[in-house]
C-alpha positions in Angstrom: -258.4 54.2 -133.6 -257.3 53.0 -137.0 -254.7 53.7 -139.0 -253.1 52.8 -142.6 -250.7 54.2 -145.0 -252.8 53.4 -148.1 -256.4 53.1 -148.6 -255.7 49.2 -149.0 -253.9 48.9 -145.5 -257.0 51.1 -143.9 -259.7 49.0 -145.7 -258.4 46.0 -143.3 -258.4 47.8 -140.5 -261.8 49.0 -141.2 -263.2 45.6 -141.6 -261.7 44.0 -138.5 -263.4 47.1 -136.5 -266.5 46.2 -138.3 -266.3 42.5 -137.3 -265.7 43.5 -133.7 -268.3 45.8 -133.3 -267.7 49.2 -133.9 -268.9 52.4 -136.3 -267.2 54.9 -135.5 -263.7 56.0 -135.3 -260.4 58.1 -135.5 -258.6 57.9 -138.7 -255.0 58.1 -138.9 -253.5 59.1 -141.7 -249.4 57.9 -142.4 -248.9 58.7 -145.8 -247.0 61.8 -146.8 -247.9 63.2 -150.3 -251.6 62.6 -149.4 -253.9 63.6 -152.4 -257.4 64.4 -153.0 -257.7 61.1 -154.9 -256.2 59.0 -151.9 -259.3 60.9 -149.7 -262.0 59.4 -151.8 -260.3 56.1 -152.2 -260.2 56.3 -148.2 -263.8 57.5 -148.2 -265.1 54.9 -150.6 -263.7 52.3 -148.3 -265.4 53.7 -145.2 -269.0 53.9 -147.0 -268.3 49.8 -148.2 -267.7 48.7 -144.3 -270.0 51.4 -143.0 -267.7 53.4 -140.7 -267.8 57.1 -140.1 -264.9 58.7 -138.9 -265.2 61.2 -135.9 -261.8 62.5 -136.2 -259.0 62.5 -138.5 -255.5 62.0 -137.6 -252.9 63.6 -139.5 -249.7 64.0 -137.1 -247.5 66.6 -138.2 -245.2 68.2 -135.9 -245.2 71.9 -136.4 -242.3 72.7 -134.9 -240.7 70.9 -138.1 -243.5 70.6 -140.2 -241.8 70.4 -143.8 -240.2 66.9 -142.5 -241.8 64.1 -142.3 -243.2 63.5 -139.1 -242.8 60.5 -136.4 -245.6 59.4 -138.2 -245.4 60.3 -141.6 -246.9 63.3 -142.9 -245.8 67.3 -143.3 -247.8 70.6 -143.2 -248.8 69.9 -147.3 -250.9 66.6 -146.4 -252.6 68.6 -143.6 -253.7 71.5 -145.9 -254.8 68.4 -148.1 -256.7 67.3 -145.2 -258.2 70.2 -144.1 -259.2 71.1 -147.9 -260.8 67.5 -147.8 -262.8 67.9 -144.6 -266.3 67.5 -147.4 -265.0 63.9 -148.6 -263.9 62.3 -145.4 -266.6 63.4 -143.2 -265.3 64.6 -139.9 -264.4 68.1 -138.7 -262.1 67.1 -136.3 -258.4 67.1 -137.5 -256.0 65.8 -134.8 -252.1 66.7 -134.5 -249.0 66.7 -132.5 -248.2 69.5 -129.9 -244.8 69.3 -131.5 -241.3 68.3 -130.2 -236.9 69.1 -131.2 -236.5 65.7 -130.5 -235.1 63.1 -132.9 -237.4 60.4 -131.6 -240.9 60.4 -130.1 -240.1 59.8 -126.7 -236.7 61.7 -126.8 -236.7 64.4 -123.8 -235.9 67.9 -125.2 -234.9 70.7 -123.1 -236.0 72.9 -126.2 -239.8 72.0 -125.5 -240.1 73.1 -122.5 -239.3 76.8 -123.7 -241.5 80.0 -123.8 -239.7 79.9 -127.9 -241.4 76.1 -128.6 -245.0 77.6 -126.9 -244.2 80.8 -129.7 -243.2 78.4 -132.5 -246.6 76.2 -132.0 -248.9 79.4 -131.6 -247.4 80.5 -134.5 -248.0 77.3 -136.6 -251.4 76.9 -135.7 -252.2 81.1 -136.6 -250.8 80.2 -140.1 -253.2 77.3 -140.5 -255.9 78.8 -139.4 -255.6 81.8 -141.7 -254.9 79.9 -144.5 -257.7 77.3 -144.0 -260.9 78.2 -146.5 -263.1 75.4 -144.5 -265.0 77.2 -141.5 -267.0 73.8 -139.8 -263.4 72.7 -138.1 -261.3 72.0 -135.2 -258.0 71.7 -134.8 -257.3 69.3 -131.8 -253.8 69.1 -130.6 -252.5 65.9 -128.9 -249.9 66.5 -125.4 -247.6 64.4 -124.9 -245.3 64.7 -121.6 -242.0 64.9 -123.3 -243.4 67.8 -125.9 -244.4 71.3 -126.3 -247.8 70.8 -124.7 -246.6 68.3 -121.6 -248.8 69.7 -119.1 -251.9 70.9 -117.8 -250.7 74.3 -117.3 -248.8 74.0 -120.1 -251.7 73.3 -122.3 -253.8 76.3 -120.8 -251.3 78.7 -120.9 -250.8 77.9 -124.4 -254.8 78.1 -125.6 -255.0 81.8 -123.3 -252.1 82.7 -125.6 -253.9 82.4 -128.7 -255.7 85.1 -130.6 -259.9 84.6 -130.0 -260.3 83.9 -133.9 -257.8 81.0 -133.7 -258.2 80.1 -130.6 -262.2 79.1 -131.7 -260.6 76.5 -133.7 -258.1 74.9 -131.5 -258.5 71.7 -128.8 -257.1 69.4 -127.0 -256.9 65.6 -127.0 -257.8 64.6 -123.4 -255.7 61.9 -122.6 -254.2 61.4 -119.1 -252.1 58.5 -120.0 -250.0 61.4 -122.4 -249.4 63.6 -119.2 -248.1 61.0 -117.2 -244.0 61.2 -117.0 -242.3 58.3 -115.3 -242.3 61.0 -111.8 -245.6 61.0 -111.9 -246.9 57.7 -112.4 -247.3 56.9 -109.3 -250.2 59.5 -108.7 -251.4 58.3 -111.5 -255.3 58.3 -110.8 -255.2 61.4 -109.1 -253.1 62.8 -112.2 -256.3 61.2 -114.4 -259.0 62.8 -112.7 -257.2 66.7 -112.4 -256.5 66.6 -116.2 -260.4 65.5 -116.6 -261.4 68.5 -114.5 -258.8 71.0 -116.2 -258.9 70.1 -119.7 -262.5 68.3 -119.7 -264.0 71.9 -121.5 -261.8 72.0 -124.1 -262.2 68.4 -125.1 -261.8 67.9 -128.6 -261.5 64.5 -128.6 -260.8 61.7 -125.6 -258.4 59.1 -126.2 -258.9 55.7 -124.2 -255.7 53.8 -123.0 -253.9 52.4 -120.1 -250.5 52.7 -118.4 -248.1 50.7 -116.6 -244.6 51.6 -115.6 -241.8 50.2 -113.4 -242.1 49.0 -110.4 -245.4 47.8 -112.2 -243.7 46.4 -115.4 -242.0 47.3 -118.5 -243.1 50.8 -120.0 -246.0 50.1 -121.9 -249.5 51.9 -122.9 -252.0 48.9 -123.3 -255.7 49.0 -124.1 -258.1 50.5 -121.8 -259.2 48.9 -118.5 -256.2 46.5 -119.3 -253.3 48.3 -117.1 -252.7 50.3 -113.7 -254.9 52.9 -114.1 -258.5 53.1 -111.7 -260.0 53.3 -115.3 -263.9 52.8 -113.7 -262.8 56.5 -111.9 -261.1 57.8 -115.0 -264.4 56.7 -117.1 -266.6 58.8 -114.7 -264.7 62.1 -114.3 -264.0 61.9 -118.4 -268.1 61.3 -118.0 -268.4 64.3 -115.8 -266.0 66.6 -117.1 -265.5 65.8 -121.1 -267.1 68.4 -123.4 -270.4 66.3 -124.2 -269.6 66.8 -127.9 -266.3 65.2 -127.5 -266.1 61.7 -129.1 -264.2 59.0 -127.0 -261.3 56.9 -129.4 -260.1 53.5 -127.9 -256.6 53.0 -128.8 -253.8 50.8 -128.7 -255.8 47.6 -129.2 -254.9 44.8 -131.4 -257.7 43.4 -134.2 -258.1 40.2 -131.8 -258.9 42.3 -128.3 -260.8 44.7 -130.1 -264.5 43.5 -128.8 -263.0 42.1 -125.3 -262.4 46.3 -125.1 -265.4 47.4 -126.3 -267.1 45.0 -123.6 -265.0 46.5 -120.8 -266.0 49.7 -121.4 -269.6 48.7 -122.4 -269.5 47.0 -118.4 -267.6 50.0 -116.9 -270.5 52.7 -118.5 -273.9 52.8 -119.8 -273.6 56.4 -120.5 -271.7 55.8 -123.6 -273.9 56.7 -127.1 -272.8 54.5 -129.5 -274.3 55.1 -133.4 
């Protein structure tokens, strides 16, 4: 997963992904006021260090989605994405399942409501009907402390959905984001349900780790690097994961990025790298 608020900032991040030994990756985008010109200055500098993006993050919160989100766009730079889909190259746009709170990791009552589930299915219908691209998934990212911070939760939401938008609509399959601090310590077990629940409706698969107290301070570190049985995770996100689904490694700093890719290269020999 890279990231960058101008094409300058992503251009490092490209080439230190590059160096380390990857192709492929999610693209976050932190820029509000993103223009067409910004996507082929972007696109340029993924054809000079020969990445393809898979995915495309733009992480607007649409339960507030004329503010800048936690990280930095509105609704306006996701129509510009999604209008742009041709120049950057993936189909795949990825956002947040929304949240009241003033803070990413603020708890809100309000989110847990049948209103927030309403207010996102609502959101989502409006981009979808206003969208002229047809190749195109949206692929919403839980997080335990939002409006999608569950398994159920996340199903109960895509059955709500009307079939036409519901056709367009995924889920980030990340079992690190559905562990609260209550549940950390069924953490594998956790892991391997949400594989088997969500694995279907994959849009894309994010790769970190966790640890929490008693284990240590709070803290989300790169795969294979923290408490969770990540051989067992690797293997039911193998077994379960929509096969189309690419798999992102996150959270890694430019000097561990090809100690990661070696862990998960030794953990799998199922993995299709271009």
């Amino acid at each position: 997963m890279l990231a960058g608020r101008r094409a300058e900032d992503i251009s490092k991040r490209l080439a230190q992904a590059r160096e380390a030994g990857f192709s492929l990756c999610q693209l976050n985008l932190q820029q509000e006021g993103l223009s067409r010109a910004d996507l082929v200055e972007i696109a340029d500098a993924l054809l000079e260090y020969g990445i393809r993006p898979v995915s495309i993050g733009c992480y607007v919160n649409p339960v507030a989605p004329s503010r800048p989100s936690y990280l930095g766009v509105t609704r306006a730079d996701l129509e510009t994405v999604l209008h742009g889909l041709d120049i950057l190259g993936a189909r795949r746009v990825v956002l947040l399942s929304g949240s009241r709170g003033d803070a990413f990791y603020d708890p809100e009552p309000w989110n847990e409501t049948e209103e927030a589930l309403a207010e996102l299915s609502a959101f989502i219908t409006g981009i979808v009907k206003e969208t002229r691209a047809r190749n195109y998934v949206l692929v919403l990212e839980p997080w335990y402390c939002h409006v999608l911070n569950s398994v159920e939760r996340i199903l109960q939401f895509h059955d709500g959905l009307h079939p036409d938008v519901a056709r367009h609509v995924r889920y980030v399959l990340d079992a690190v984001n559905l562990l609260s601090p209550d549940r950390y310590e069924e953490r594998d077990a956790v892991a391997v349900a949400a594989c088997r629940a969500l694995g279907a409706g994959a849009g894309v698969v994010h790769l970190k780790d966790i640890v929490m107290p008693p284990d240590g301070e709070h803290a989300m570190p790169p795969p294979g690097l923290g408490r969770l049985d990540y051989a067992a995770y690797v293997a039911a996100l193998q077994e379960h994961a929509a096969e189309e689904a690419p798999a992102i490694v996150r959270n890694v700093p430019a000097h561990e990025m090809a100690q990661v890719r070696d862990i998960l290269l030794r953990m799998s020999d199922r993995w299709r790298l271009a």
